[in-house]
C-alpha positions in Angstrom: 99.0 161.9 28.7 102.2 163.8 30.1 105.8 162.7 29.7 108.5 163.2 32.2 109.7 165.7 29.4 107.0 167.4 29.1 107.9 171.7 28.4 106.2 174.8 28.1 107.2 175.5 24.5 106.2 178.1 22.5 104.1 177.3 19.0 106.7 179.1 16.8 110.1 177.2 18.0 110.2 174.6 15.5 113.7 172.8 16.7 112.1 173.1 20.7 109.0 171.1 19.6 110.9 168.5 17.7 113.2 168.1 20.7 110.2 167.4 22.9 108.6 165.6 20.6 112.1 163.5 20.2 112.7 163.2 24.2 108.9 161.7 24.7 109.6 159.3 21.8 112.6 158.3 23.6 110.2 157.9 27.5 107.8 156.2 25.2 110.3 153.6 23.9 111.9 153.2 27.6 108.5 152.8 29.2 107.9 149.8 26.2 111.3 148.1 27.7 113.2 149.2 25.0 116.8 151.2 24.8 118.5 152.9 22.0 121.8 151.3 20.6 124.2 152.0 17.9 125.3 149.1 15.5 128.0 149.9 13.5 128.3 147.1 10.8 131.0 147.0 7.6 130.5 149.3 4.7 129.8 146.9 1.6 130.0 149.6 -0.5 134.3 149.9 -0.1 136.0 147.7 -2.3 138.1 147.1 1.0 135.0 145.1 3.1 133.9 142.8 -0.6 137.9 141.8 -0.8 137.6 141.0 2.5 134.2 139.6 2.9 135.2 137.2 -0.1 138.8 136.1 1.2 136.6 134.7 4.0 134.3 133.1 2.0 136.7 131.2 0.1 138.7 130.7 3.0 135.7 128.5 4.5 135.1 126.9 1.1 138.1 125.5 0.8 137.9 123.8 4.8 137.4 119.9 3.8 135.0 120.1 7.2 133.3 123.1 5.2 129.4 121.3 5.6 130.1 120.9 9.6 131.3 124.4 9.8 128.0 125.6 7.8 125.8 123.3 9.8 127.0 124.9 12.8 126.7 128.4 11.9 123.0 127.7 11.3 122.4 126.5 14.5 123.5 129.3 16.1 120.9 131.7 14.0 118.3 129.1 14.5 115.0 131.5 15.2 113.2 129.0 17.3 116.1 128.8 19.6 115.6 132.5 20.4 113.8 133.4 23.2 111.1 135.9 23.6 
């Protein structure tokens, strides 16, 4: 099966054969309906993000309404209501 990146490269250039190799990997995930983001998400590992991460925690413990707050959360993670 050929690629839309599909190149002439010769057997000994190992960096050329792993870009190809790369660049069809990408065609084939594209052709599957898929697309390549970047997440960036907080680094637990800084004492920064865990005095953070619990300030908010106790923050929403201490809301009297902390059970409706939780309850609605959930419902927006709810698996069934994603859609496939």
């Amino acid at each position: 099966m050929r690629h839309a990146c599909s190149l002439h490269v010769p057997a000994k250039s190992g960096w050329r054969v792993r870009l190809v190799a790369a660049g069809r990997f990408r065609v084939g995930l594209r052709t599957a309906g898929l697309r390549r983001i970047t997440l960036l998400v907080p680094d637990a590992s800084l004492t920064a993000v865990r005095r953070e991460a619990r300030r908010e925690s106790l923050l929403l413990a201490s809301q009297e309404d902390e059970m409706r707050t939780m309850d609605f959360l959930e419902s927006l993670v709810e698996p069934e209501d994603w859609e496939a």
